[in-house]
N, C-alpha and C positions, 0 to 999 in steps of 0.2 A: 599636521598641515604640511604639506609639500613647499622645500624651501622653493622661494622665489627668486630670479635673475632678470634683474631688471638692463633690459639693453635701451640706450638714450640714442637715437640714432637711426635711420633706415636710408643712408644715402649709398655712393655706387663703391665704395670698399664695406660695406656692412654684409651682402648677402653669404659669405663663407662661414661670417662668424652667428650670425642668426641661424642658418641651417645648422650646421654644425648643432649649435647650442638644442635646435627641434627635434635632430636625429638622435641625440642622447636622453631626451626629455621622458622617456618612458622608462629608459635601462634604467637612471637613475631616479627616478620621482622629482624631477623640479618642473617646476612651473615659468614657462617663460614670459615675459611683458616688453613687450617693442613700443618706445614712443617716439613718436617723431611728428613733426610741425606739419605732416601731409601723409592722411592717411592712404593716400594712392601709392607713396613709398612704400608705405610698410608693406600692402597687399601685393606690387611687388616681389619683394622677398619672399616672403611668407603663402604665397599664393592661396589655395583654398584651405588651408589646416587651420581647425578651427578649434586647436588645441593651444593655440598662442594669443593672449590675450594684446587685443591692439589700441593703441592710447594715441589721440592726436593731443597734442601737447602745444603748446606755447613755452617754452623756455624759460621764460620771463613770468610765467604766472606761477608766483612764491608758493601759492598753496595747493595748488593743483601738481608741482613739481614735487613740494616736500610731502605730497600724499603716500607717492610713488612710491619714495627714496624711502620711505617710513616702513611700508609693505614689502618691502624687499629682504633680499639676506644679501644680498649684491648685487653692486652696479656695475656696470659696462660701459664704458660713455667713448663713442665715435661720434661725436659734434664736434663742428668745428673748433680749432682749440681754443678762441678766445671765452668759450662756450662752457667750460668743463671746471671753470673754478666754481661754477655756479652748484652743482652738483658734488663739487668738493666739501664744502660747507657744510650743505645738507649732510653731508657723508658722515663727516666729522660731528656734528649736532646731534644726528640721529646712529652713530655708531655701526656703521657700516665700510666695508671693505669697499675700494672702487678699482677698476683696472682700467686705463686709456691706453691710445697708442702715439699721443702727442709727446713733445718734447714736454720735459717741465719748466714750467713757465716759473717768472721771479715771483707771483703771487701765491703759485703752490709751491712753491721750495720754502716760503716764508711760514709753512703751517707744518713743517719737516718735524718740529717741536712736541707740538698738540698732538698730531697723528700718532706718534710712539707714545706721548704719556695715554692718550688712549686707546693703545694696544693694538692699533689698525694699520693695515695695510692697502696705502696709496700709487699701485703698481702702474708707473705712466713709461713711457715710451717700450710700448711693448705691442708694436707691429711690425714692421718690416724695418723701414728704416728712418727713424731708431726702433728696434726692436732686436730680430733676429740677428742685426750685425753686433748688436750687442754682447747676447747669446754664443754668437757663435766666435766672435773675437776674445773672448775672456775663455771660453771653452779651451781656444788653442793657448793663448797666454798663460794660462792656469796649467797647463799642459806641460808649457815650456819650462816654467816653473819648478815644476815638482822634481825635474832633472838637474836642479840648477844650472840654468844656464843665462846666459844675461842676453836681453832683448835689445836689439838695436835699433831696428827700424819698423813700424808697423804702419802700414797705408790699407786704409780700408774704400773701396768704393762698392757705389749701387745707383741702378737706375732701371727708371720706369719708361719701358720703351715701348716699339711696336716691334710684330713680330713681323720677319723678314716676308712670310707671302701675305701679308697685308699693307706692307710700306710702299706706299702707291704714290707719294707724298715729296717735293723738292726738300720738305724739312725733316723726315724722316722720324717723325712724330706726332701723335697722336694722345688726346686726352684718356688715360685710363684709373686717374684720379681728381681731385678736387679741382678744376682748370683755375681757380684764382691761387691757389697755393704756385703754380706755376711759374703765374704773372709777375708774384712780389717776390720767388726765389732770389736769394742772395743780396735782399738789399741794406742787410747790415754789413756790409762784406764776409769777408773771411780771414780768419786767424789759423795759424797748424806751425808745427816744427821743422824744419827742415837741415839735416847737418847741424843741429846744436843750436839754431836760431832763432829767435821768433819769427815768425813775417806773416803780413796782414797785407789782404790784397781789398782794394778799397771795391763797391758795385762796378763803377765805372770803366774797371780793367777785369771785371772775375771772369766774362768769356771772352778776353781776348788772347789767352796763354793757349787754349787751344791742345794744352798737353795729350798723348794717349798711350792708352795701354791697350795690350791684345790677349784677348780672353778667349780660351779653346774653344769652338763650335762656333765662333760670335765673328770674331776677327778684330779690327782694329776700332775703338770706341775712343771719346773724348772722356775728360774730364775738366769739373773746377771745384774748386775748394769750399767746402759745407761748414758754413756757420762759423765755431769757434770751439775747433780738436782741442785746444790745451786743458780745456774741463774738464776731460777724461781723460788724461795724463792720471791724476790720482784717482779718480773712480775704478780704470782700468790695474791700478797699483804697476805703474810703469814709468813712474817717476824721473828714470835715468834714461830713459828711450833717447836716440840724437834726432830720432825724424817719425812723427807721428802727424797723420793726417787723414782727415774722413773726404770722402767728394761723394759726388754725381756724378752720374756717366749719362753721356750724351750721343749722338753722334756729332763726328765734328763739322758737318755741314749745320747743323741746330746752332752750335754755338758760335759760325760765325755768325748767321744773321742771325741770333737775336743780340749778338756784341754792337749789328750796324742800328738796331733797335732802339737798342739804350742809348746809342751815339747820339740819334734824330732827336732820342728827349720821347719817343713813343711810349715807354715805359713808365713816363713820370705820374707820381701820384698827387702831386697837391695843386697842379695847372686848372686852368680851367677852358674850357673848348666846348662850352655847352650850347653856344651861339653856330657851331656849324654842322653842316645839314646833311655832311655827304665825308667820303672815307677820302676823296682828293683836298676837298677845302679842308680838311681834321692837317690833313700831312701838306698843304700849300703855306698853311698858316703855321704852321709849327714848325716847318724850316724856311719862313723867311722867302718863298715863291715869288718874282716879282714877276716871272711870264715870260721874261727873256728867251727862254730856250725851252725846250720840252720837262716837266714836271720828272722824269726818270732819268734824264743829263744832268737836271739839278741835284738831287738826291746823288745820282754817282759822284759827282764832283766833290758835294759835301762827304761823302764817304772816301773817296780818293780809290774810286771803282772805276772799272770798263763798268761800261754798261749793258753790257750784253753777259756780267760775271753773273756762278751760280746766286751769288748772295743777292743781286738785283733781280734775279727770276725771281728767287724766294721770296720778296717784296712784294711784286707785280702778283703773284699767285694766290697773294692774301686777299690782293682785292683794295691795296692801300693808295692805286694812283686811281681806281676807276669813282665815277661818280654814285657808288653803289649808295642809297640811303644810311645816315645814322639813326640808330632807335633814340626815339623821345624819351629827355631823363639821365641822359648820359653826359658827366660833366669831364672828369680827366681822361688824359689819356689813356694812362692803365684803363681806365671803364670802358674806353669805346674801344681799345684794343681785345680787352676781354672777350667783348662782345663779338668783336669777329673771327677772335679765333672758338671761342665756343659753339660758331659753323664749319669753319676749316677746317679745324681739327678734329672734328667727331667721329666716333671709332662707329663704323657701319656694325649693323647688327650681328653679322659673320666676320665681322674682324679678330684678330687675336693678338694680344698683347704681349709683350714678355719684360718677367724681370729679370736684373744680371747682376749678382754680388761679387764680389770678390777681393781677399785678402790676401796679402802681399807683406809677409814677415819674414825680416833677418836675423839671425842672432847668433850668439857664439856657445858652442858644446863643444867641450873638450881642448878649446882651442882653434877649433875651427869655423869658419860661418860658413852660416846653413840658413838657402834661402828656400821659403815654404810660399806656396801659392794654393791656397782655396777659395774653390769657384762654385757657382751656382748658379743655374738657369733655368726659371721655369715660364713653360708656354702657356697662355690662356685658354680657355675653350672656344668662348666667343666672346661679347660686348659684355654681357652681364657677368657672363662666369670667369670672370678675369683673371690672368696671374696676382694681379695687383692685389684685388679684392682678396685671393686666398692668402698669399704672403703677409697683409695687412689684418688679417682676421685670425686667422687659424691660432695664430700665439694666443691671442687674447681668450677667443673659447676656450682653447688647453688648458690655460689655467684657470679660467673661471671652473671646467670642471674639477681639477686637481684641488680648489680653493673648495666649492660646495662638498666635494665628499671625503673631505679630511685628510687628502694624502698628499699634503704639503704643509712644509714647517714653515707658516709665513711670516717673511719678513717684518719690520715693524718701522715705520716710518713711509716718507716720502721718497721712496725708491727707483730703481731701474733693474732690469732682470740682469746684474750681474754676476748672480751667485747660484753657486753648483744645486743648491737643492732648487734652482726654480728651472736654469735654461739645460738641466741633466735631461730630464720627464717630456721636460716640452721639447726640444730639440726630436729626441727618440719618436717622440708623438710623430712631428712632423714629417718624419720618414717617410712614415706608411704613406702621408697625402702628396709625393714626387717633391717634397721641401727637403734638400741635401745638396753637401758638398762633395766636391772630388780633390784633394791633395796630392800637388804635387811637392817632393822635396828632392833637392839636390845642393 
C-alpha cells in the first residue's frame, strides 16, 4: 500500500506545498489527501489531477477527522493555528508524525512529554517565519560555533511584503497571507535583548519606534519587535548573546499608519460597534466625533497630524471617513477593520509579492568582531503563485518528503527545525526553488 500524506489545509500559503507534495507523488509512491472546510479550495490548488484524493472536512467533526489522521503515515497541517492541536491529538492517539508551520502553542509544548515517550515527531514552526529563519539562523550559529568564537549580537528580521512593480498603494502593502493574522499582529507585545537588557515593548508603542534597516536590492525597510526572542536564547544555545532579537519588516509608511490605527482604538478586539452602519459613524463614534469641525481635522488633531500628512491620506484611502456601508454581523472593530482591508488590500490577480529575511550577526574570532549579514529575497509569480505561499510551504513538503522515504533521523518530541540533520537537506532542497541567502562579512 502506498504511504499516505495527509495535508489538513487548502488556503492561500498551501498551493507550493500541495504541488510540491503532487509532483513527487509518482517518483516516490505516496499517496496524497487534501482536506479542507471547502472543496473549491482544495480544486484550486490541485486543479484537474485526479491522482490527489480531496476531502471536505469539518474540523470539528472527531470522527470524520480521526478517519483521516488514522489512514495516514503523515500529517501536514496549515490550519489556522488555533486549529492544529486538534490534529495533534489525533496524531499522538493514532501515532503518527505531524509537521506545521505555526509557532508552538502552550497547549502543544504541554504534550513535548507524551510525543518522545511515543517516539514521534511534532515538527511545528517550519515555514517561513518561524521556519526558515530558524534553519537558516542556527545554520550560521552552528557555524560560528564550530570555530569557537563567542556570539554577541544576533538580530534576525522578515517580512511579507509587495513587490515594488505591484505597490500601487499609500500603505505599501498588500495581503499575501492570512489577512486576520495581520490584524492581531503584536498584540501581546514584544520581549528581545538589547545590550545585555531585557526590554518589552507594550502593543501600544510596537509601531511607533519606527526603526530600519537597509537590505541590498530592497533599500530602506522598517522594523518591530516579534513576539518574545528570549525563548530562543536557549533553543538557539546562545545563552550569553548581549542583543538578540527577531522582528518584521515593514515599510515605514505601513508602520506609521497602523501606529495612528491602534492610537484611534481601530484595532481593538473586545469593543463593540455592531449598532453602526457605515465606515464614517464606526470611526465618528470611536473617537468621540461631536461635528465641530470636519471628521479628518478631528482625527488629525487627535493624532497630533497636519492633515493633509501621508498617515491621514492613508486613512482617508481606506475608505474610514466615507460613508461606505458596513457588512451585516460585524461587531468589533478589528472585524469591521478587517473587513475592509480585506478589499484594500487585495493583491490583484497579476500582482506579485516579495519576501525579505535577513540576519544580522556580530561576534568575536580571534579577537576581533566580525559583523555578518545574510539576506534573502524572493519575488512571487503572481496572486496565487506567491513568494509567501513558496517560503511557507516548500520547508514543510521537504521534509514530509525526507520523513516518508527514510532519509531523516527524526527528531523526537515537540520540536522546531533547529538541528543540522533536518535544516542541512532542507535548506540545500531549497536552493534549487530561488530560496537562498547572500553573505556579507566584514
Amino acid at each position: 500500500m502506498k504511504p499516505t500524506i495527509l495535508v489538513a489545509g487548502a488556503g492561500k500559503s498551501s498551493i507550493s506545498l500541495i504541488q510540491y507534495l503532487i509532483s513527487n507523488a509518482n517518483k516516490y509512491k505516496w499517496q496524497v489527501v487534501v482536506a479542507d472546510g471547502s472543496i473549491e479550495a482544495i480544486k484550486d490548488k490541485i486543479g484537474d489531477n485526479k491522482s490527489v484524493k480531496s476531502v471536505q472536512l469539518d474540523i470539528h467533526n472527531i470522527s470524520a477527522r480521526q478517519q483521516l489522521v488514522m489512514e495516514a503515515d503523515l500529517v501536514v497541517s496549515i490550519l489556522p493555528p488555533d486549529l492544529h492541536i486538534h490534529l495533534a491529538n489525533d496524531c499522538l492517539q493514532f501515532k503518527k508524525n505531524l509537521i506545521t508551520s505555526s509557532y508552538i502553542s502552550p497547549e502543544m509544548k504541554a504534550m513535548d512529554d507524551a510525543v518522545k515517550e511515543a517516539g514521534l515527531m511534532f515538527m511545528c514552526e517550519m515555514g517561513l517565519d518561524p521556519g526558515i529563519d530558524h534553519m537558516t539562523a542556527n545554520q550560521i550559529i552552528h557555524s560560528i560555533q564550530r570555530v569557537a568564537s563567542e556570539l554577541v549580537s544576533f538580530k534576525s528580521y522578515c517580512g511579507g511584503l509587495i513587490a515594488p512593480e505591484s505597490d500601487d498603494n499609500p500603505w505599501h502593502y498588500k495581503f499575501s497571507w492570512n489577512p486576520k493574522n495581520v490584524v492581531i499582529a503584536g498584540r501581546g507585545g514584544a520581549t528581545f535583548l538589547q545590550n545585555g537588557k531585557e526590554v518589552f515593548v507594550d502593543y501600544e508603542h510596537l509601531f511607533h519606534q519606527n526603526k530600519k534597516i537597509q537590505v541590498d536590492g530592497v533599500g530602506a525597510l522598517a522594523y518591530y519587535p516579534n513576539r518574545d526572542s528570549l525563548k530562543y536564547l536557549d533553543t538557539y544555545e546562545v545563552p550569553d548573546a548581549k542583543t538578540f532579537i527577531r522582528a518584521t519588516l515593514r515599510h515605514a509608511d505601513f508602520c506609521k499608519g497602523w501606529d495612528a490605527m491602534i492610537q484611534l482604538g481601530l484595532t481593538d478586539l473586545d469593543d463593540d460597534y455592531s449598532q453602526c452602519t457605515t465606515n464614517l459613524q464606526w470611526v465618528s463614534s470611536k473617537t468621540n466625533f461631536n461635528g465641530n469641525s470636519s471628521i479628518v481635522h478631528h482625527v488629525a488633531n487627535l493624532l497630533q497630524l497636519d492633515p493633509e500628512s501621508k498617515v491621514m491620506h492613508q486613512l482617508a484611502w481606506l475608505g474610514l471617513f466615507d460613508e461606505t456601508p458596513i457588512q451585516n454581523g460585524l461587531k468589533t472593530s478589528a472585524d469591521i477593520l478587517l473587513e475592509i482591508l480585506q478589499h484594500k488590500w487585495i493583491m490583484k490577480p497579476h500582482d506579485k509579492d516579495m519576501v525579505v529575511m535577513q540576519h544580522e550577526v556580530e561576534y568575536i574570532h580571534k579577537g576581533s568582531l566580525v559583523h555578518l549579514i545574510s539576506s534573502m529575497t524572493v519575488i512571487g509569480e503572481d496572486a496565487k503563485h506567491s513568494a509567501m505561499a513558496k517560503t511557507v510551504g516548500l520547508p514543510m513538503a521537504i521534509l514530509a518528503k525526507l520523513v516518508i522515504i527514510g532519509k531523516i533521523n527524526l527528531p523526537h518530541g515537540v520540536c522546531i527545525p533547529n538541528m543540522p540533520s533536518v535544516y542541512r537537506p532542507v535548506l540545500n532542497e531549497l536552493k534549487h526553488f530561488g530560496i537562498s541567502f547572500e553573505e556579507q562579512v566584514n
